[in-house]
ZARO-679033 format. One record per residue (C-alpha): x, y, z; residue number from 1; chain; residue in three letters. Coordinates in Angstrom, 2 decimals. Layout:
N
u=X; v=Y; w=Z; num=NUM; chaine=A; residu=ALA
...
//
This chain:
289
u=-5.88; v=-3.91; w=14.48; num=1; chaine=A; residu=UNK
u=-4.80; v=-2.19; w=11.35; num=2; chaine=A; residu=UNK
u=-2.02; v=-2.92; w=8.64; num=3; chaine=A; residu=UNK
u=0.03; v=-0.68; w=7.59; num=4; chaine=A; residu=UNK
u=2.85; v=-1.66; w=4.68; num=5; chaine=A; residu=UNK
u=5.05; v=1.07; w=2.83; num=6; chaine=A; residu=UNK
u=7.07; v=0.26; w=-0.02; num=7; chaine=A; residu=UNK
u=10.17; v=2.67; w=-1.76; num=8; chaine=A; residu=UNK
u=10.73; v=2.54; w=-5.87; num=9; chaine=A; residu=UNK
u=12.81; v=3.43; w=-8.20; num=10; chaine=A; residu=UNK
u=9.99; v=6.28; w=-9.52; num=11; chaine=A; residu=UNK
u=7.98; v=6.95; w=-6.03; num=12; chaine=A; residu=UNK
u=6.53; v=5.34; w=-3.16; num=13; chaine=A; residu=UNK
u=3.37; v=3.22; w=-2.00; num=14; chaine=A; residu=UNK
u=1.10; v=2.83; w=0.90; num=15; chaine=A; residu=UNK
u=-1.32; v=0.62; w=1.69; num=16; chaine=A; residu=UNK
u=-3.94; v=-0.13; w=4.44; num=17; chaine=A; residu=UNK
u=-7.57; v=-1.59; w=5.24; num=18; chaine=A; residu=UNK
u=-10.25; v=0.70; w=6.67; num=19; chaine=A; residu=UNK
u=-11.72; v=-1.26; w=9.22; num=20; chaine=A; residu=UNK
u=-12.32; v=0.49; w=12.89; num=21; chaine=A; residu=UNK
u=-13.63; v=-1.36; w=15.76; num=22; chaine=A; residu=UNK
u=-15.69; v=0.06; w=18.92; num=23; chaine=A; residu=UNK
u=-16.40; v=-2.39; w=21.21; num=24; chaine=A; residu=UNK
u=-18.97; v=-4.61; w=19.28; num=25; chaine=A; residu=UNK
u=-19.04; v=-2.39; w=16.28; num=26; chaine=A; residu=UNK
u=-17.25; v=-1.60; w=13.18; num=27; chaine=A; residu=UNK
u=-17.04; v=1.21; w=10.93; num=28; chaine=A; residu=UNK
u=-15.22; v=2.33; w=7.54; num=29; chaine=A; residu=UNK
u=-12.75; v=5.19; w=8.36; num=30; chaine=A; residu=UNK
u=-9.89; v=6.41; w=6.00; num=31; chaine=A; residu=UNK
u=-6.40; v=5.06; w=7.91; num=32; chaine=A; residu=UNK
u=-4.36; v=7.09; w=5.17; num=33; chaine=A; residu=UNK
u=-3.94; v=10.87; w=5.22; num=34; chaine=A; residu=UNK
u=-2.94; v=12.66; w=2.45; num=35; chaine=A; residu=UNK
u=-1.10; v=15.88; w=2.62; num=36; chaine=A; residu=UNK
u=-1.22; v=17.91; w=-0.53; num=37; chaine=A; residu=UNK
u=0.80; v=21.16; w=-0.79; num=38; chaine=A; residu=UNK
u=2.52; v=22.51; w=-3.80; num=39; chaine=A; residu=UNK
u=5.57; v=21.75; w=-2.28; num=40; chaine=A; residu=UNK
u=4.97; v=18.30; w=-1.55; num=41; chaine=A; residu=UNK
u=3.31; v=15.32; w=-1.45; num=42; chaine=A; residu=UNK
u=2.79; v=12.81; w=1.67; num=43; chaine=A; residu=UNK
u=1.05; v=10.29; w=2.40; num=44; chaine=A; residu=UNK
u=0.68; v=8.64; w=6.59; num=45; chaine=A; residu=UNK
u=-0.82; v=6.09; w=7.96; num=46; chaine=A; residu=UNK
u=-0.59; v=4.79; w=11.74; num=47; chaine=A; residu=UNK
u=-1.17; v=1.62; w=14.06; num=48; chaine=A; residu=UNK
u=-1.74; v=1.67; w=17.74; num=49; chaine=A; residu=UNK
u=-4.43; v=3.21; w=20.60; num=50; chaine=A; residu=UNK
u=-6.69; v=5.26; w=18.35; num=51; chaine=A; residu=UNK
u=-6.74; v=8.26; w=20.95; num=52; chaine=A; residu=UNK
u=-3.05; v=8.41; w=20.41; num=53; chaine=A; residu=UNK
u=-3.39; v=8.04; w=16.84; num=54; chaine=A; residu=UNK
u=-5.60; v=11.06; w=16.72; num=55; chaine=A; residu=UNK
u=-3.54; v=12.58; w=18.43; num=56; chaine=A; residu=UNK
u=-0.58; v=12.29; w=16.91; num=57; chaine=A; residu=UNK
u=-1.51; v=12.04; w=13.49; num=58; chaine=A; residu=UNK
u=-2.67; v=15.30; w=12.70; num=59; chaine=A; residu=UNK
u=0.90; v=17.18; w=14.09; num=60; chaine=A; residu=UNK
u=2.53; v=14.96; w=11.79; num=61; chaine=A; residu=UNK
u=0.55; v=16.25; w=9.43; num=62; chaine=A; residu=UNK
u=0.76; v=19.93; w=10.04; num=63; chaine=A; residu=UNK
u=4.36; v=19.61; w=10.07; num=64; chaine=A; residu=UNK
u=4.64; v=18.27; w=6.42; num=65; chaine=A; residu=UNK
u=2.62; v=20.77; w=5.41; num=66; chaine=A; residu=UNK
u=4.66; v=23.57; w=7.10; num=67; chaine=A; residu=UNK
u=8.28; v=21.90; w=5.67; num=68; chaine=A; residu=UNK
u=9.57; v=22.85; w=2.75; num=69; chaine=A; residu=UNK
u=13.08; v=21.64; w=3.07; num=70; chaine=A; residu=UNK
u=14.33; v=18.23; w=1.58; num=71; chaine=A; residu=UNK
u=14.42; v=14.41; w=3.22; num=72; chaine=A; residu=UNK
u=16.73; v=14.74; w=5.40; num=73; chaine=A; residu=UNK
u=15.19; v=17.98; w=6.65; num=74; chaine=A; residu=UNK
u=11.94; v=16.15; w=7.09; num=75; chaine=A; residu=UNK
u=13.51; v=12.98; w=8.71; num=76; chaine=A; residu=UNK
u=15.52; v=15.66; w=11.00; num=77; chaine=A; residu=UNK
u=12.22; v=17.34; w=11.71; num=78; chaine=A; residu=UNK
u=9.87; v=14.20; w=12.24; num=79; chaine=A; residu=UNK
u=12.52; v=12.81; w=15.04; num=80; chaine=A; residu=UNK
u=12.37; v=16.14; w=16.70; num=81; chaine=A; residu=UNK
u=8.74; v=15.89; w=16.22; num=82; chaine=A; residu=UNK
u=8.18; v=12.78; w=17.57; num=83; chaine=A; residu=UNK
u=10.66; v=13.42; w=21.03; num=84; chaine=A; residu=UNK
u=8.69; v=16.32; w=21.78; num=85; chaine=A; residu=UNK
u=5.28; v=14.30; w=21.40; num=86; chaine=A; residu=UNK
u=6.17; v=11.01; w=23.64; num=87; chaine=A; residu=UNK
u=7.52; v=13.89; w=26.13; num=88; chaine=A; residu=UNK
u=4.59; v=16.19; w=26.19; num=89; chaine=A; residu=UNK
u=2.60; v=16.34; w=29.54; num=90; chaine=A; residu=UNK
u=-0.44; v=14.81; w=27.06; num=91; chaine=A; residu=UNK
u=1.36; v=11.65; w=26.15; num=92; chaine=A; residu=UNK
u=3.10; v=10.46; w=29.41; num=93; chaine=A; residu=UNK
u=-1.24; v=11.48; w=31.14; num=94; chaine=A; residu=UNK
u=-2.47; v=9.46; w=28.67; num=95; chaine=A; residu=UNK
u=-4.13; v=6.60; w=30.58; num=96; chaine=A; residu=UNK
u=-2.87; v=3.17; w=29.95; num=97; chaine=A; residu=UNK
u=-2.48; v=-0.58; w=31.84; num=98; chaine=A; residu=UNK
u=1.40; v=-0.61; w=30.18; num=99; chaine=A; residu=UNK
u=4.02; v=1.60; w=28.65; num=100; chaine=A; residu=UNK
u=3.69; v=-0.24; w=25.54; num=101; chaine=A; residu=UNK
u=0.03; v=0.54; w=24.87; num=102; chaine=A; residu=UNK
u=0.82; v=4.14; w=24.58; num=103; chaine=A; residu=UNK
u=3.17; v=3.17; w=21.10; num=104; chaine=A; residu=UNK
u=2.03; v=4.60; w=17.65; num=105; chaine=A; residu=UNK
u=3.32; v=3.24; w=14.68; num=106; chaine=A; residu=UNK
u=3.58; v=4.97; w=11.47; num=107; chaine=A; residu=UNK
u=4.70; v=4.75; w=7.78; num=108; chaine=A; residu=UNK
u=4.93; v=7.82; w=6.32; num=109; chaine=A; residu=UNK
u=5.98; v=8.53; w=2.60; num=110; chaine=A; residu=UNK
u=6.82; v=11.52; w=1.26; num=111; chaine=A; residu=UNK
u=7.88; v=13.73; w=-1.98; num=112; chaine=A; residu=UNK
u=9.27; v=16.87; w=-1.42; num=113; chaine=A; residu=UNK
u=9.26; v=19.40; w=-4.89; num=114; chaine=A; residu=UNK
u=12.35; v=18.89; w=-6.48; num=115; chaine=A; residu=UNK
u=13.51; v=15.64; w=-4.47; num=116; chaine=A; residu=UNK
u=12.73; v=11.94; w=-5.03; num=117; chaine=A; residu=UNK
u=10.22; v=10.25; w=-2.84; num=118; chaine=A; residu=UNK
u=10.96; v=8.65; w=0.64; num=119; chaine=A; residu=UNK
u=9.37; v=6.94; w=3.30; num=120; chaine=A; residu=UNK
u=10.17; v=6.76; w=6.84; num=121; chaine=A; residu=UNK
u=8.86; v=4.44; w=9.60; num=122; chaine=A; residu=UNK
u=8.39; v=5.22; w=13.37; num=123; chaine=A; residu=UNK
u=8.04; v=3.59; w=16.85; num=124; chaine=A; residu=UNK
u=6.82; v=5.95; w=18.87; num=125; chaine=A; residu=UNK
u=9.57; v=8.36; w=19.84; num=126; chaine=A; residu=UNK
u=11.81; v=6.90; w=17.42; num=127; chaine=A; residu=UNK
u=11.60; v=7.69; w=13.45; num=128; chaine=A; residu=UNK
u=13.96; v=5.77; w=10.78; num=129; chaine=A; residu=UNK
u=14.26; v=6.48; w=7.15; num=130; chaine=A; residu=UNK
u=13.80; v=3.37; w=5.42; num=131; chaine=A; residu=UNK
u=14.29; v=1.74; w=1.75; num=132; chaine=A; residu=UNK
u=13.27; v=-1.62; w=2.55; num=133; chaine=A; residu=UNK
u=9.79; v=-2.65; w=3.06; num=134; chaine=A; residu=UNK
u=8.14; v=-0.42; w=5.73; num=135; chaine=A; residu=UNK
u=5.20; v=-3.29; w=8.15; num=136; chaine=A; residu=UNK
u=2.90; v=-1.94; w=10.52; num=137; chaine=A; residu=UNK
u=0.03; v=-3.72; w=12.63; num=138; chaine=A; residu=UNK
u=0.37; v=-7.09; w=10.67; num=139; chaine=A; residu=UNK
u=4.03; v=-8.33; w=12.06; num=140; chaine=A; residu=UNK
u=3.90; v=-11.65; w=10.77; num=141; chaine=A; residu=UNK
u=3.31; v=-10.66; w=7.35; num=142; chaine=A; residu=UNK
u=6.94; v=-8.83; w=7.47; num=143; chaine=A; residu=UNK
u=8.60; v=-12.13; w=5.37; num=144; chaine=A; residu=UNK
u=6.03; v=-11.70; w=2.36; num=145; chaine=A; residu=UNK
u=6.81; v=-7.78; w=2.41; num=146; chaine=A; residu=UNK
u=10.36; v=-8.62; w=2.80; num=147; chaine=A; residu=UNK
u=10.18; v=-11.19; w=-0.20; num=148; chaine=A; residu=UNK
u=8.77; v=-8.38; w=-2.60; num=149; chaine=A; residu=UNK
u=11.13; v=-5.65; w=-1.17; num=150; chaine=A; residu=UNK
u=13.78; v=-8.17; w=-3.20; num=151; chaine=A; residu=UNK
u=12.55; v=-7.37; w=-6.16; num=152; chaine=A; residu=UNK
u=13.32; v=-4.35; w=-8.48; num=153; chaine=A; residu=UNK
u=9.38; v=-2.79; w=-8.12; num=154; chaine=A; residu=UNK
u=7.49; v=0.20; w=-9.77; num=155; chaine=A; residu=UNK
u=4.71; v=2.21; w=-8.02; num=156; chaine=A; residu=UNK
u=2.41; v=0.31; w=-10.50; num=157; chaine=A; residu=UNK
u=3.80; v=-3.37; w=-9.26; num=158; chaine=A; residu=UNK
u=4.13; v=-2.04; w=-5.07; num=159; chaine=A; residu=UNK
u=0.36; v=-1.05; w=-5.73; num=160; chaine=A; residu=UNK
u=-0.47; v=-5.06; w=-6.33; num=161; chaine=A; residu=UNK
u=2.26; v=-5.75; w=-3.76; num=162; chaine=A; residu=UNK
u=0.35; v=-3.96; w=-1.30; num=163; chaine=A; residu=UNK
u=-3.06; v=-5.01; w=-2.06; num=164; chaine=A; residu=UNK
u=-2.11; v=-8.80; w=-1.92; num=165; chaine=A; residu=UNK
u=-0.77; v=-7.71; w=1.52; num=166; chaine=A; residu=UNK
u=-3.57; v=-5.97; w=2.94; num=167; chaine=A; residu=UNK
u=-5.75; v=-8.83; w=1.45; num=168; chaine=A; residu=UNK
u=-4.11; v=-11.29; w=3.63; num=169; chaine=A; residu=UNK
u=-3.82; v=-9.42; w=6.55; num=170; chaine=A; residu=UNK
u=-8.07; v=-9.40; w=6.41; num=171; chaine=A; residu=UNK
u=-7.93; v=-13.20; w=5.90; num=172; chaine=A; residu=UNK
u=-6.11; v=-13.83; w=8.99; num=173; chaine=A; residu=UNK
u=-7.25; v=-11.14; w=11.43; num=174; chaine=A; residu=UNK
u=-9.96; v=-10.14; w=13.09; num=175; chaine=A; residu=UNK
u=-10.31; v=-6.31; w=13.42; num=176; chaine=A; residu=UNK
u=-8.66; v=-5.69; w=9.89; num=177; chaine=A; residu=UNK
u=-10.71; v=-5.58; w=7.19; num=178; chaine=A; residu=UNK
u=-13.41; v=-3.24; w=5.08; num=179; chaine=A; residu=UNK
u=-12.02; v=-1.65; w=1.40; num=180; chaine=A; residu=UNK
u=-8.10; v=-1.49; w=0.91; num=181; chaine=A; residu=UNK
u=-6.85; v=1.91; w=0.71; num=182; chaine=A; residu=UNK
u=-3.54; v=2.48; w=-1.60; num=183; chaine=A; residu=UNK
u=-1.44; v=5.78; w=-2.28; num=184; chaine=A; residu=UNK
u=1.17; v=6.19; w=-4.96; num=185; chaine=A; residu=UNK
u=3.66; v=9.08; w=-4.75; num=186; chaine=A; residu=UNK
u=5.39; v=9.55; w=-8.27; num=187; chaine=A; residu=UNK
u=8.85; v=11.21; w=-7.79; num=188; chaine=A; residu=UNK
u=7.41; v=13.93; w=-10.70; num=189; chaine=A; residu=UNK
u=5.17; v=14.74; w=-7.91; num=190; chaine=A; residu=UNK
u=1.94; v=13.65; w=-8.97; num=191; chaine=A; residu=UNK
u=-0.20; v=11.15; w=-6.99; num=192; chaine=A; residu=UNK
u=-3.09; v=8.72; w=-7.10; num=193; chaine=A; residu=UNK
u=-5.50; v=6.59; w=-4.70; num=194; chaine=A; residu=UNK
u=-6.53; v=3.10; w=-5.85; num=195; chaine=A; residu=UNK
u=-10.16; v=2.69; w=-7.11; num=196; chaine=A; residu=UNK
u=-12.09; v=0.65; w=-5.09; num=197; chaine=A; residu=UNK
u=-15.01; v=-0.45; w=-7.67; num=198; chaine=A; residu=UNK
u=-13.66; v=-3.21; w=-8.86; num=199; chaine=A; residu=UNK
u=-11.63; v=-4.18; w=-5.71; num=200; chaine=A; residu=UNK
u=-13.18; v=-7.34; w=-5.04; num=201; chaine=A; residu=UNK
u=-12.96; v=-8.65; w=-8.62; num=202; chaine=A; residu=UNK
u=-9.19; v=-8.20; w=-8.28; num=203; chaine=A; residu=UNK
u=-8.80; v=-9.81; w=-4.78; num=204; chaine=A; residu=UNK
u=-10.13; v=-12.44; w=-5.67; num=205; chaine=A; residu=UNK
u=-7.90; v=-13.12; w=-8.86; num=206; chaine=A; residu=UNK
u=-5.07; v=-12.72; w=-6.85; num=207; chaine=A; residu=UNK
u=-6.27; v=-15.57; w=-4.35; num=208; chaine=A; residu=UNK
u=-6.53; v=-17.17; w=-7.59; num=209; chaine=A; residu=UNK
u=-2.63; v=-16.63; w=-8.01; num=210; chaine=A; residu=UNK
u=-2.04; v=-17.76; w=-4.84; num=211; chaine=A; residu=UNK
u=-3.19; v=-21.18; w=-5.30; num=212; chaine=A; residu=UNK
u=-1.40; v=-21.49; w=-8.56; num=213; chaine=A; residu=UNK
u=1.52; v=-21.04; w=-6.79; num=214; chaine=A; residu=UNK
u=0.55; v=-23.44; w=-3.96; num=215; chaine=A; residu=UNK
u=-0.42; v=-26.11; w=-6.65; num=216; chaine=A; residu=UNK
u=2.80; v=-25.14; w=-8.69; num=217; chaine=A; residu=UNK
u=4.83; v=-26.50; w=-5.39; num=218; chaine=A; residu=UNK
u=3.06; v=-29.82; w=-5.28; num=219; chaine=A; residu=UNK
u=3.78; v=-30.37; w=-8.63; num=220; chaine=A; residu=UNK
u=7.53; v=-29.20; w=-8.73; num=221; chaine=A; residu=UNK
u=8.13; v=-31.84; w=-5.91; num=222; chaine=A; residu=UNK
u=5.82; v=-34.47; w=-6.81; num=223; chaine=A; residu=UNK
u=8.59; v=-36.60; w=-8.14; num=224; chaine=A; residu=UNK
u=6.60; v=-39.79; w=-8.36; num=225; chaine=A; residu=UNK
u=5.00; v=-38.64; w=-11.59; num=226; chaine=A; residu=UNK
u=6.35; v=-39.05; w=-14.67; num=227; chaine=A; residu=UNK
u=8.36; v=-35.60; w=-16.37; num=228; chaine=A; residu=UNK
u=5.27; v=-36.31; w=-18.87; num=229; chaine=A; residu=UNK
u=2.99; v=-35.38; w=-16.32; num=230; chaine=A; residu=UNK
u=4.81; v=-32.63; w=-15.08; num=231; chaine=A; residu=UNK
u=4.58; v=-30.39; w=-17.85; num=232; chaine=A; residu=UNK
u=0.99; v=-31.26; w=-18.75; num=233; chaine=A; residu=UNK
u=0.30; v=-30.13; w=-15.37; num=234; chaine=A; residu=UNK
u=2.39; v=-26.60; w=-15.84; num=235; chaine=A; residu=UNK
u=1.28; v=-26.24; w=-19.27; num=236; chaine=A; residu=UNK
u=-2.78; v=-26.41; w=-17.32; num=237; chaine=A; residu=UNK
u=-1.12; v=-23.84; w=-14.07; num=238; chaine=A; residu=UNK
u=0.25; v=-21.50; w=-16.58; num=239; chaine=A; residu=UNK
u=-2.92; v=-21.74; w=-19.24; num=240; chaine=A; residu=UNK
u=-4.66; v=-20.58; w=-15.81; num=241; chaine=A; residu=UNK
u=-2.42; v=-17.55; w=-14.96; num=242; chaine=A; residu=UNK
u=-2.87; v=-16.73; w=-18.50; num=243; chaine=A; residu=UNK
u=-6.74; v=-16.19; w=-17.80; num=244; chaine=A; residu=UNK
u=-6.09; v=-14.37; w=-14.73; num=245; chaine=A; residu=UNK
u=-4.08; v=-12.61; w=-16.10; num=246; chaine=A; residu=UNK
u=-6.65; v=-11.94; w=-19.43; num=247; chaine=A; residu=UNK
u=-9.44; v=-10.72; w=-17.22; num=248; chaine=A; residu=UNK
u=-7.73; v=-8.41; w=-14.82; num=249; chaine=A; residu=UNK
u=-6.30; v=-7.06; w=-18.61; num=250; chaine=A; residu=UNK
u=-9.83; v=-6.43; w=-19.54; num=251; chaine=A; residu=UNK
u=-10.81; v=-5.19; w=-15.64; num=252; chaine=A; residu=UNK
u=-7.87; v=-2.34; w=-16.51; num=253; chaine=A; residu=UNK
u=-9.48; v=-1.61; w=-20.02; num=254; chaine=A; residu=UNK
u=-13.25; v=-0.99; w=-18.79; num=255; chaine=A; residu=UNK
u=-11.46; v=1.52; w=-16.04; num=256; chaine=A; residu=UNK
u=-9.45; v=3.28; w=-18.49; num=257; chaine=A; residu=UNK
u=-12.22; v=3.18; w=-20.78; num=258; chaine=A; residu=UNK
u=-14.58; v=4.84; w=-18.53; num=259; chaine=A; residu=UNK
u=-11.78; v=7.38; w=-17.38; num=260; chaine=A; residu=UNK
u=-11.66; v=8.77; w=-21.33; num=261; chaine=A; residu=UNK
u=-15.21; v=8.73; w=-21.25; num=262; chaine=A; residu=UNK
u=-16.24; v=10.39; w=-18.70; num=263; chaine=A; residu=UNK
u=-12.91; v=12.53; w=-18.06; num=264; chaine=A; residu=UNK
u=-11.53; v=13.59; w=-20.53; num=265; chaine=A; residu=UNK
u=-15.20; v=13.23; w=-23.27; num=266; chaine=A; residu=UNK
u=-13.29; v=10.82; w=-25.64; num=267; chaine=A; residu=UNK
u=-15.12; v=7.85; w=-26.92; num=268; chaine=A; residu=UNK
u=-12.10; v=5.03; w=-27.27; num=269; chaine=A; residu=UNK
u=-12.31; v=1.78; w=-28.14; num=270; chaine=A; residu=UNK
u=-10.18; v=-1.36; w=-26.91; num=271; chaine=A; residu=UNK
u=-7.64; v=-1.30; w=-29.88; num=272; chaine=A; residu=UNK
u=-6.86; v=2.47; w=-28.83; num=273; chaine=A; residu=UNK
u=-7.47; v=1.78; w=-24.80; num=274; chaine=A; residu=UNK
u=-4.66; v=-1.25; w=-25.45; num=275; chaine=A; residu=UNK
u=-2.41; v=0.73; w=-27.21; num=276; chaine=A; residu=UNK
u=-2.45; v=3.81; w=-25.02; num=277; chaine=A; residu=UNK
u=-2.19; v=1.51; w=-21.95; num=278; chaine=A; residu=UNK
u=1.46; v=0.81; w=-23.54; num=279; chaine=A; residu=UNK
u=2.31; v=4.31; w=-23.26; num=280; chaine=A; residu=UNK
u=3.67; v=5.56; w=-20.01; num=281; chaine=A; residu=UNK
u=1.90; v=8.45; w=-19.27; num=282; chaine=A; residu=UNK
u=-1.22; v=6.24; w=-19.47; num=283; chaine=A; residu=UNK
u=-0.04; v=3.15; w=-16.74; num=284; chaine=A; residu=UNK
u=-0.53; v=3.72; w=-13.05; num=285; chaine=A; residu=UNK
u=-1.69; v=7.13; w=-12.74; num=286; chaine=A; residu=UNK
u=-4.81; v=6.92; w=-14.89; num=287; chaine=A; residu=UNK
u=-5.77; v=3.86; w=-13.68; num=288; chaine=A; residu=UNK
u=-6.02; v=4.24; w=-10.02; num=289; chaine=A; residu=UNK
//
């Protein structure tokens, strides 16, 4: 099984998924994202289904964003074209399988075209859709928690925690999901980033952190047997938490950004300067991925 999840911002896009591959009794790491870097664009795919097909399939989606240089709508025009001619080929409808079903790829891809704001577009099988809402693959029953962050007004920078806390549930619950997360942020400047994975588990695990704050924050909302005394002592001691959370994934951010100007760009910094170029926008998502 894989997860897939895709979200659309105001400055670019985001894609997330694990890297866990089964064969039989064995697993493996593979990369479930492919990038596509051209001077004329930007994209970013990732796919859930019968990893034969996926193989297959992948790879002409790829060579076609690499060939286009129109805008979004010529890409969505050319992906459903694409994808026709693919479930149609000789290749596909060969392909053996027990059901029709088994022979459906899923993908997320998100894209920036030079010149033209990012987008993201979701397919099922033959069929591709342009999407601005929360793009699921692999994972349906996560779709509410996507759906619940596709409410809110989201950066790259936020839809890169977004999709992280998804992916990290997704391994909780399922076998044949799991290994590193892998996330890809498409700026609508064109410029774009993986997430670091060194300090990956230090993060996932502050954000199961969050989650039980939250889970202890609704017993204590609707604990009306206590007094409103006890109440706010008890959301004074949730929030005094959060703050420390949210204090050492501050200082997780500084050593990264820290060791990027050290070893980057050969300036020695120190954490007055890393905290107040962290304020700046040029230095937020991109330098810290």
């Amino acid at each position: 099984m894989t997860i897939g999840v895709g979200f659309l911002c105001g400055d670019g896009a985001v894609l997330g998924t694990d890297t866990e591959e089964s064969y039989q009794d064995t697993k493996t790491s593979v990369n479930k994202i492919t990038i596509v870097k051209r001077t004329y664009i930007h994209a970013g795919v990732a796919a859930s289904g019968e990893s034969g097909l996926i193989d297959y399939i992948v790879p002409k989606v790829c060579r076609y964003l690499e060939s286009e240089k129109g805008d979004n709508t010529t890409i969505e025009a050319g992906l459903q074209s694409l994808m026709a001619d693919v479930y149609d080929s000789k290749q596909v409808r060969s392909y053996p399988s027990d059901k029709p079903e088994d022979k459906t790829v899923s993908m997320i891809v998100i894209c920036r075209p030079k010149g033209h704001i990012a987008a993201m577009f979701q397919t099922c099988a033959s069929l591709v859709t342009r999407v601005v809402t929360p793009a699921l693959i692999g994972c349906g029953p996560l779709r509410d928690i996507a759906d619940e962050f596709g409410r809110f007004s989201m950066t790259t920078d936020k839809a890169r925690w977004a999709a992280l806390y998804l992916v990290l549930l997704a391994k909780e619950r399922w076998n044949g999901v799991g290994g590193l997360s892998q996330v890809l942020q498409i700026w609508n400047d064109g410029s774009y980033a993986l997430d670091r994975h060194w300090d990956q588990a230090r993060r996932e695990r502050l954000l199961l952190s969050i989650r039980s704050m939250h889970h202890l924050a609704v017993l204590n909302t609707t604990d009306l047997v206590q007094s409103d005394r006890e109440f706010t002592k008890n959301s004074s001691a949730i929030l005094r938490h959060l703050r420390e959370i949210r204090k050492e994934l501050r200082g997780i951010d500084e050593q990264n950004m820290q060791q990027i100007f050290r070893t980057q760009l050969g300036i020695k910094t120190d954490k007055a300067t890393i905290r107040h170029l962290a304020k700046q926008a040029k230095y937020t998502g991109r330098l810290r991925s």
